[in-house]
C-alpha positions as CSV (number, residue, x, y, z in Angstrom):
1,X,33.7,-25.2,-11.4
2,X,31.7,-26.7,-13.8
3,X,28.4,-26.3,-12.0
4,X,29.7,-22.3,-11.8
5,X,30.3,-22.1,-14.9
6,X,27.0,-23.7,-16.5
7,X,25.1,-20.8,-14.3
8,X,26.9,-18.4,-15.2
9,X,26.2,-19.1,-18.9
10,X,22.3,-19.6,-17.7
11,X,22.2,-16.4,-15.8
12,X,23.7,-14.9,-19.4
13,X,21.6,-16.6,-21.4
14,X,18.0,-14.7,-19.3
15,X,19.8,-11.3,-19.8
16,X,20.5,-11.6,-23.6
17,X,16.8,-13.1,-23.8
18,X,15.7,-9.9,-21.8
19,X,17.3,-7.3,-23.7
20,X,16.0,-8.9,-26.8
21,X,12.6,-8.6,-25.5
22,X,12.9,-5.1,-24.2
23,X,14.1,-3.7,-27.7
24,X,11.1,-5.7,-29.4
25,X,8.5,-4.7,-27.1
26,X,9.8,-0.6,-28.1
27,X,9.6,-1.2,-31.6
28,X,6.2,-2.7,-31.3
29,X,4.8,0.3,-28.6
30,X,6.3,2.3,-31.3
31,X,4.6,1.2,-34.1
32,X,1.3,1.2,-31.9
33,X,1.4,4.6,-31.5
34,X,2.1,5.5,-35.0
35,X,-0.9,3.4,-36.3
36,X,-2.9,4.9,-33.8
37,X,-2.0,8.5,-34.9
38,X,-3.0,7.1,-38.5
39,X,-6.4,6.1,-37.7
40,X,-7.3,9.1,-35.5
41,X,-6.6,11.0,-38.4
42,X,-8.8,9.6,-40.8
43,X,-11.7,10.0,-37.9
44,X,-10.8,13.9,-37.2
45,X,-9.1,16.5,-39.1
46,X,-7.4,17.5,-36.3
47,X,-3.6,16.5,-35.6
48,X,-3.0,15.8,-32.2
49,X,1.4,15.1,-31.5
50,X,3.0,12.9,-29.7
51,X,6.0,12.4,-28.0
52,X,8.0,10.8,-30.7
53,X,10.5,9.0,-27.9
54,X,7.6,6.3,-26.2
55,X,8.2,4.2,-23.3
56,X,9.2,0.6,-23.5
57,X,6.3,-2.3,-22.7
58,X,7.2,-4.6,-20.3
59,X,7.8,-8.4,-20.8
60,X,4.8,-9.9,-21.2
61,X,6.1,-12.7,-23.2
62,X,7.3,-14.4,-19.8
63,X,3.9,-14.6,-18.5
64,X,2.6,-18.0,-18.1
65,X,-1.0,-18.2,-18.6
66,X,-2.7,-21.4,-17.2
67,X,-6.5,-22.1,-17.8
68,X,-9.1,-19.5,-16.9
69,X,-11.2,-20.7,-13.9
70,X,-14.9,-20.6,-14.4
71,X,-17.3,-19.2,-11.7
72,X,-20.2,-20.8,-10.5
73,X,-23.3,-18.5,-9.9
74,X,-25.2,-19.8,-7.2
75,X,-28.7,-17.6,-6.1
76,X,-28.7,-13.4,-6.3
77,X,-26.1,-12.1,-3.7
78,X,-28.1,-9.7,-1.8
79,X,-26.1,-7.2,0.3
80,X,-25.7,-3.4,1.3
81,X,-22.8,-0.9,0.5
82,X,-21.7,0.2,3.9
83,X,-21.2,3.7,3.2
84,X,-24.8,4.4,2.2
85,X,-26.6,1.6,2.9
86,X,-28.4,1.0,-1.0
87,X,-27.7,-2.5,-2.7
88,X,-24.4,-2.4,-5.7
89,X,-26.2,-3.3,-8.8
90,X,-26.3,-1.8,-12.2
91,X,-29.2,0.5,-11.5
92,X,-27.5,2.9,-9.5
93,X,-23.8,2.7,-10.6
94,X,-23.4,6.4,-11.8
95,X,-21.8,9.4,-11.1
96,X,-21.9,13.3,-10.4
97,X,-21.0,15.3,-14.1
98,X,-20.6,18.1,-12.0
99,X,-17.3,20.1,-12.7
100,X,-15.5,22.2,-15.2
101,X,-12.9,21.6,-17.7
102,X,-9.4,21.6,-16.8
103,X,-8.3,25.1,-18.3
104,X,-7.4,27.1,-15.8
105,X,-3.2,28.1,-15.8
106,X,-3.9,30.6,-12.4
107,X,-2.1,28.9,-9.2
108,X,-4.7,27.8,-6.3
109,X,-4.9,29.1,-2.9
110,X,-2.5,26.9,-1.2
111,X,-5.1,26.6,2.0
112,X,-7.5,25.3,-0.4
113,X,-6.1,22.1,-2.3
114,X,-5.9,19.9,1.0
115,X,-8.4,18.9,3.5
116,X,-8.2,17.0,6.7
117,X,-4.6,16.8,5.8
118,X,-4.4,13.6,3.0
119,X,-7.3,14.6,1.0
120,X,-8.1,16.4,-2.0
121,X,-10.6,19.6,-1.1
122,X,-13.7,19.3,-1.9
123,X,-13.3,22.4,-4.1
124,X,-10.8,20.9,-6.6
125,X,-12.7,17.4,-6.6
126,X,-15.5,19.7,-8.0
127,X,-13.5,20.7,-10.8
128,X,-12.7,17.4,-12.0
129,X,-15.2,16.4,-14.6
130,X,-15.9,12.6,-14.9
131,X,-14.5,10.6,-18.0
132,X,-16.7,7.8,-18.7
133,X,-20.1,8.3,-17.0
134,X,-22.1,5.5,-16.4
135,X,-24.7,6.9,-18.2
136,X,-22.7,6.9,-21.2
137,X,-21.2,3.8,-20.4
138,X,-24.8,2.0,-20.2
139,X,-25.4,3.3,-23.4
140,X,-22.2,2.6,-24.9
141,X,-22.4,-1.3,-24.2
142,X,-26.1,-1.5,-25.5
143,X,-25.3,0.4,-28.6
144,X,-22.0,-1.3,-28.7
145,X,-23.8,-5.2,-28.6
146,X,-26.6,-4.2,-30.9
147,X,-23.7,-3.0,-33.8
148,X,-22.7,-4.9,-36.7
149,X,-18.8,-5.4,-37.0
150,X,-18.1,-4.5,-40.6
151,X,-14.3,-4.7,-40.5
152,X,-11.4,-5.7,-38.3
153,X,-7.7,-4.6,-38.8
154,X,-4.8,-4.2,-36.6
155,X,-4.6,-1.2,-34.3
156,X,-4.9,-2.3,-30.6
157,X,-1.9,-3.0,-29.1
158,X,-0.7,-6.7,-29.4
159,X,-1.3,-8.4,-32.9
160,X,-3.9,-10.6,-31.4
161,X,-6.0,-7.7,-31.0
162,X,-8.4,-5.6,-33.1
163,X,-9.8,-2.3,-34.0
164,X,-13.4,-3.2,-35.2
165,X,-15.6,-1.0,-37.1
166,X,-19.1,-0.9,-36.7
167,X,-21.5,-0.4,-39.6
168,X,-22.1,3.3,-38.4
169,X,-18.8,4.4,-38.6
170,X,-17.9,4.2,-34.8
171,X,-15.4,1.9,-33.6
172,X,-14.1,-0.5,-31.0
173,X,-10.7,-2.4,-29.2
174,X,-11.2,-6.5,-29.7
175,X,-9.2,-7.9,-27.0
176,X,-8.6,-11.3,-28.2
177,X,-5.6,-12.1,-26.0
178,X,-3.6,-15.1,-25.7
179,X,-5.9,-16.2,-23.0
180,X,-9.2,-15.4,-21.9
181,X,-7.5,-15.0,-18.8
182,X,-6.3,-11.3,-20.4
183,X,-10.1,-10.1,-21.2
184,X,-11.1,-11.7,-17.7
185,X,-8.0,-9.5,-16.1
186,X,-9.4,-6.2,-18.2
187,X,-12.9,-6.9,-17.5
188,X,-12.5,-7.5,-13.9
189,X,-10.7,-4.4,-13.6
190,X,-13.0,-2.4,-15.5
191,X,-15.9,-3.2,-12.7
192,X,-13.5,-2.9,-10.0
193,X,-12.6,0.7,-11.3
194,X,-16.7,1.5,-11.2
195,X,-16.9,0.2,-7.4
196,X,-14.2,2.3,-6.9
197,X,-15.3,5.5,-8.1
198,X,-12.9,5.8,-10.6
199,X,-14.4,6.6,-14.6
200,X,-11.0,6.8,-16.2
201,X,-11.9,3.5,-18.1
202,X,-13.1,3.5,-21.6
203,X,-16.6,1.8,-21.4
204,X,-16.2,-2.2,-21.9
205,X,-18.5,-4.9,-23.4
206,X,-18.4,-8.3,-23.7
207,X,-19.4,-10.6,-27.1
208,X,-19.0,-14.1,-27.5
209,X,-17.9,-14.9,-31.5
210,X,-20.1,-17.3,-32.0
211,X,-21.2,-18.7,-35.5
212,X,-24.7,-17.9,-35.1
213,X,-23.8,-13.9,-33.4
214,X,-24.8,-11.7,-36.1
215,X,-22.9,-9.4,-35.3
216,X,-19.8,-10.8,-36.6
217,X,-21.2,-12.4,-39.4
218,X,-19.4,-9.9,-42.1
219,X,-15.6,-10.3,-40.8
220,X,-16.5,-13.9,-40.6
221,X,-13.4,-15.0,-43.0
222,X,-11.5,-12.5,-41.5
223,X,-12.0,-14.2,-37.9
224,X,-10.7,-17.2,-39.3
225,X,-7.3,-15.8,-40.7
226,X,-6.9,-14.5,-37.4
227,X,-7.2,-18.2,-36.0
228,X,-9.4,-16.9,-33.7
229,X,-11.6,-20.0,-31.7
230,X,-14.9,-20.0,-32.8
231,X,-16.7,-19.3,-29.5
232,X,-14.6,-17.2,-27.5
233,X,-15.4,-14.5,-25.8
234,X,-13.8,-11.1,-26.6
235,X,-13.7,-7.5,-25.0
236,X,-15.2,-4.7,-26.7
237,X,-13.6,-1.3,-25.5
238,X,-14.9,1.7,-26.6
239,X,-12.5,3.7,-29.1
240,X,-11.6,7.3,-28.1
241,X,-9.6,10.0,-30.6
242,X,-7.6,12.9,-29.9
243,X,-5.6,11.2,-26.9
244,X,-2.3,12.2,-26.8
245,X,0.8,10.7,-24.7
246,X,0.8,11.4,-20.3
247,X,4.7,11.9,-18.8
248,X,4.6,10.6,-15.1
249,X,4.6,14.4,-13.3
250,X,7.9,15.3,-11.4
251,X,6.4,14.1,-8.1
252,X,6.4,10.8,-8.7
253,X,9.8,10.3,-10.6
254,X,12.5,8.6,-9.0
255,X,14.6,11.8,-8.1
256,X,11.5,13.2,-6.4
257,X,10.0,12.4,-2.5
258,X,6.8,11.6,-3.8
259,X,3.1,13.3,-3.8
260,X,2.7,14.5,-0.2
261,X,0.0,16.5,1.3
262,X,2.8,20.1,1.4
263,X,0.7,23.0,0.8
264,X,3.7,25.0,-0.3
265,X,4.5,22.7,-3.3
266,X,1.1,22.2,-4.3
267,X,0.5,25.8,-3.6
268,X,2.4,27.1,-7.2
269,X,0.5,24.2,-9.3
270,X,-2.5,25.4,-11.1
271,X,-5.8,23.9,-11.6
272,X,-5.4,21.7,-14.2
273,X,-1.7,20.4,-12.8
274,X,-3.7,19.9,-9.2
275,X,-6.7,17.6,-10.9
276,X,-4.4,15.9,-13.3
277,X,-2.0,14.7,-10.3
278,X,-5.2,14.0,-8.3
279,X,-6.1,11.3,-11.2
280,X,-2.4,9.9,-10.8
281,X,-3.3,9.0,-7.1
282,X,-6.5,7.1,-8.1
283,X,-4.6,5.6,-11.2
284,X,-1.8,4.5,-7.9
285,X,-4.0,2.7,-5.8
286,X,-5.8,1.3,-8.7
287,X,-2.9,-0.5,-10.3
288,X,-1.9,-1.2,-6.7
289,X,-5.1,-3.0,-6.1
290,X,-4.8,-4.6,-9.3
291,X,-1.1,-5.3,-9.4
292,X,-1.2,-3.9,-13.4
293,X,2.6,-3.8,-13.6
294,X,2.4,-2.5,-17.3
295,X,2.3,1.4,-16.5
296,X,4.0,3.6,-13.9
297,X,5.6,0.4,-12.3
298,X,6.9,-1.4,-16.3
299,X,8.7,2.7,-15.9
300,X,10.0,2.2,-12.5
301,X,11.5,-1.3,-13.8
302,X,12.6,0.0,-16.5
303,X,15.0,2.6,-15.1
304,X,17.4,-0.4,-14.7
305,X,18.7,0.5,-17.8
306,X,17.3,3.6,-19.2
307,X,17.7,6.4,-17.2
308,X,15.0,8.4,-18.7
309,X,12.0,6.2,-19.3
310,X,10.1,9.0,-16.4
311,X,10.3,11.6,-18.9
312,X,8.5,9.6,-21.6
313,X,4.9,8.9,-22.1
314,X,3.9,6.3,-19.7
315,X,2.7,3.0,-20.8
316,X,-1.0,2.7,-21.3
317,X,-2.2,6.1,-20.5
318,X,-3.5,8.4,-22.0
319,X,-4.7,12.3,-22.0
320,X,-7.9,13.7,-23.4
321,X,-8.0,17.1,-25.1
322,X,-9.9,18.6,-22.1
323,X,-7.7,16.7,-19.4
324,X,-9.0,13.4,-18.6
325,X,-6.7,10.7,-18.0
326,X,-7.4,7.2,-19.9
327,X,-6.4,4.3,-18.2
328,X,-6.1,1.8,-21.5
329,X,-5.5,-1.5,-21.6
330,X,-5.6,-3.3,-18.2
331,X,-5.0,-7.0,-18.9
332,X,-2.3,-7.4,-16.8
333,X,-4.3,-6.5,-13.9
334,X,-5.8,-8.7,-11.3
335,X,-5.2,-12.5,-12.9
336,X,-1.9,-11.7,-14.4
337,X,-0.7,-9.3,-12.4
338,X,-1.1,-11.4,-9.3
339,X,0.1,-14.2,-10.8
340,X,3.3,-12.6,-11.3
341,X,3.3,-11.0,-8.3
342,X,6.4,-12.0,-6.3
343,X,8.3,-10.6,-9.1
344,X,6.9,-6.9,-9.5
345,X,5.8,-6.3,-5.9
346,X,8.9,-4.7,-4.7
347,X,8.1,-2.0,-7.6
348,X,4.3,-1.8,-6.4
349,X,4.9,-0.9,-2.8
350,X,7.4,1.5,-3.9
351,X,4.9,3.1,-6.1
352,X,2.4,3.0,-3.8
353,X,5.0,4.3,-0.8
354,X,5.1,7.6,-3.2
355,X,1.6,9.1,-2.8
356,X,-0.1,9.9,0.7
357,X,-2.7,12.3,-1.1
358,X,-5.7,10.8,-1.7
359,X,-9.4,11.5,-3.4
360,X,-12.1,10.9,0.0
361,X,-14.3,9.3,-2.1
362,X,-11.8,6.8,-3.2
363,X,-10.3,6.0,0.0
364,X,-13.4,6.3,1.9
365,X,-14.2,3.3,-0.8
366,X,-11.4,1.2,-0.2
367,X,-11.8,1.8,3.6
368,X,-15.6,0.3,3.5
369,X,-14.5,-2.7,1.5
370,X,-11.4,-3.5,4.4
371,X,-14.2,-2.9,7.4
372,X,-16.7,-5.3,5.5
373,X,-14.1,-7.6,3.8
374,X,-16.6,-8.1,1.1
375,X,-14.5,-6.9,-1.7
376,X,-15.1,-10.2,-3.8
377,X,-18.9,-10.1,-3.2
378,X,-18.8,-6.4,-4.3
379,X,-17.0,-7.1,-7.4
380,X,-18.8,-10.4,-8.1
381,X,-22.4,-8.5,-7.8
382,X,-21.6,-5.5,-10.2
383,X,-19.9,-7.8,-12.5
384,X,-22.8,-9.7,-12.7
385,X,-25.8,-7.3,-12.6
386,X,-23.8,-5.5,-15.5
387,X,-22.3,-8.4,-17.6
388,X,-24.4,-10.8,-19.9
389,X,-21.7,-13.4,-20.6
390,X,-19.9,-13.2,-16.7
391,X,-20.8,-16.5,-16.1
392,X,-19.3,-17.9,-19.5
393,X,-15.9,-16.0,-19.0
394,X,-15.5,-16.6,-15.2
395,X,-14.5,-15.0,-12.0
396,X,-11.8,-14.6,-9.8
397,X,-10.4,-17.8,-8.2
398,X,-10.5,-18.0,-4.8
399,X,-6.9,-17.3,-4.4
400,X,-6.9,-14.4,-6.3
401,X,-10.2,-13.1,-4.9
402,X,-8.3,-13.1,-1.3
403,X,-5.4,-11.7,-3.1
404,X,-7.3,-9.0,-4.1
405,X,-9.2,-8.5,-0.5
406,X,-5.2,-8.6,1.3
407,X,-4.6,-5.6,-1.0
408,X,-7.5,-3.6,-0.1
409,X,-6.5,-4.2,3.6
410,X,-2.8,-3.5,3.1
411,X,-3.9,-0.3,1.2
412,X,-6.0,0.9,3.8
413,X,-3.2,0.5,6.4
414,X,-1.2,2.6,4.1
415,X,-4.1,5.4,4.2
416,X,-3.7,5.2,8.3
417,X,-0.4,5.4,8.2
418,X,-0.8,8.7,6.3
419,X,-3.5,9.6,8.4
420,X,-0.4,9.2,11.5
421,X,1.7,11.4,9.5
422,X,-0.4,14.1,8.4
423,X,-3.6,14.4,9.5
424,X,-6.7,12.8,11.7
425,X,-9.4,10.8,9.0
């Protein structure tokens, strides 16, 4: 009775502690967003609303963050991407700016939205303009490491982060993190985003805050109020205005079946409703492959007790004025999120069990990385060929670089499986 009793009283105990951690991590979202709206203002005169009732954050207080594993670089990895046979270095990461802006409110043809029955037509794929080019992200990241930080204040989510300023006015996300584990998990996903086609990612940069850096020689003192180490290395993400809040589209709520290749309810959607769910099925497999549980799947969680966290702005993503989607703030993904992974993968196969539309160019990806089972030497090259201070902040372990490949393989048995149901690849 005793022993009943004592785990009863333990099994309270984790609730209350929840529940207090759920209510913080709203306020703190909360006040995000509000600062956020603050400091886009003073950039712009223009006043972009927002959903004034936000989705919670998940729990990343119960994450338990272990030392970051550094990666040993042994001689240039030479090898070929399978689907066209040209070496993955940073030369030739870039991609098509073809494509409109998202303005149309006419309903497509309903023969023309799906191809070979689980993919996006080539016709609406041409109407979706790319987000972050690689172009722009190139020159982003040289600009970006050649800038003088002039200022740092809060502004970027957790109180361990940063918005910097740079002396010409732009500015910048400082991910600090608990860990360097956390800007390992968001830069590892960044590159992993750029193999996979994907450009919804704010361009990234590392910088190492070292004494003799120039660049953050005039927030010096303010570094050190921050009790920030005096070497470590931090993410610098590009800073975009005008964003406003992203509601998870009735597809993919609870009540709904999910995102399925039907002509006849795609048919009534226009074009910008058609290429802003097609960015929700690369933003699926990406936190699938990732395992970010701090976006659709913190909502799914969530619905445990509130019923209507779908019909508020998702966590961590974000809507440009002309329709991209920003996929902000990936920390949790790969090193945390597979570290945690026994307790959130229920809630990412469900997510993923939702969609069975799919961008070709995407899947065709994630198919040539299961035939090759190179995923790690993929991720490892690009990282590299891109990244000055890789080798300082480390790589996957080789746990969670089998982790990762496990997922590509399970994801492409979930493309067959569609391809069963619907529709010959």
């Amino acid at each position: 009775m005793r022993v009943f009793s004592a785990n009863l009283l333990a099994l309270l105990f984790l609730c209350t502690c929840a529940c207090v951690l759920y209510v913080w991590s709203r306020l703190e979202n909360r006040l995000e967003i509000h600062k956020r709206k603050v400091q886009e203002l003073g950039f712009k005169s223009v006043h972009v609303e927002r959903s004034s009732d936000l989705s919670a954050k998940t729990f990343r207080a119960l994450l338990a963050v272990p030392a970051v594993q550094k990666l040993y670089f042994s001689n240039r990895i030479d090898f070929r991407n399978v689907s066209d046979g040209n070496p993955v270095t940073s030369a030739n990461i870039h991609y098509s700016t073809s494509g409109s802006e998202m303005k149309s409110t006419e309903s497509e043809p309903a023969d023309q939205i799906i191809e070979d029955g689980i993919f996006w037509s080539e016709r609406i794929e041409h109407h979706l303009p790319v987000a972050f080019s690689g172009e722009h992200a190139r020159a982003w990241r040289h600009k970006a490491l050649g800038s003088r930080v002039v200022s740092l204040e809060p502004g970027c989510g957790r109180t361990s982060n940063q918005l910097a300023t740079f002396s010409d006015g732009t500015k910048a996300c400082v991910r600090y993190g608990i860990n360097a584990d956390q800007v390992q998990g968001e830069t590892l996903s960044y590159y992993l985003a750029s193999l996979l086609g994907i450009t919804n990612i704010p361009p990234l940069v590392l910088s190492e805050l070292d004494g003799e850096n120039e660049q953050w020689a005039s927030v010096r003192r303010k570094i050190d109020s921050l009790q920030w180490s005096g070497r470590a290395i931090v993410s610098l993400t590009e800073w975009i205005v005008n964003l406003t809040g992203v509601v998870t589209p009735e597809p993919l709520r609870q009540e709904s079946i999910g995102l399925h290749p039907f002509q006849e309810e795609l048919g009534n959607k226009t074009m910008a409703e058609l290429l802003e769910l097609m960015q929700w099925t690369d933003l699926i497999l990406f936190d699938y492959l990732t395992a970010n549980f701090d976006r659709l799947v913190s909502n799914l969680f969530s619905l445990q007790w509130d019923s209507r966290v779908m019909e508020r702005d998702t966590s961590n993503l974000l809507r440009t004025p002309r329709g991209d989607l920003v996929f902000i703030d990936n920390e949790a993904g790969l090193v945390h999120g597979y570290r945690v992974l026994d307790m959130w993968e229920k809630y990412h196969s469900s997510v993923l069990g939702s969609v069975c539309l799919f961008r070709r160019r995407t899947a065709q990806r994630v198919i040539d990385m299961h035939r090759s089972r190179d995923t790690r030497t993929r991720l490892l090259q690009v990282y590299r060929d891109n990244e000055p201070l890789a080798a300082d902040l480390g790589f996957l372990s080789e746990e969670h670089a089998r982790i990762l490949q496990n997922r590509v393989d399970t994801l492409y048995k979930h493309i067959l499986r569609c391809k069963g149901k619907y529709s010959q690849l």
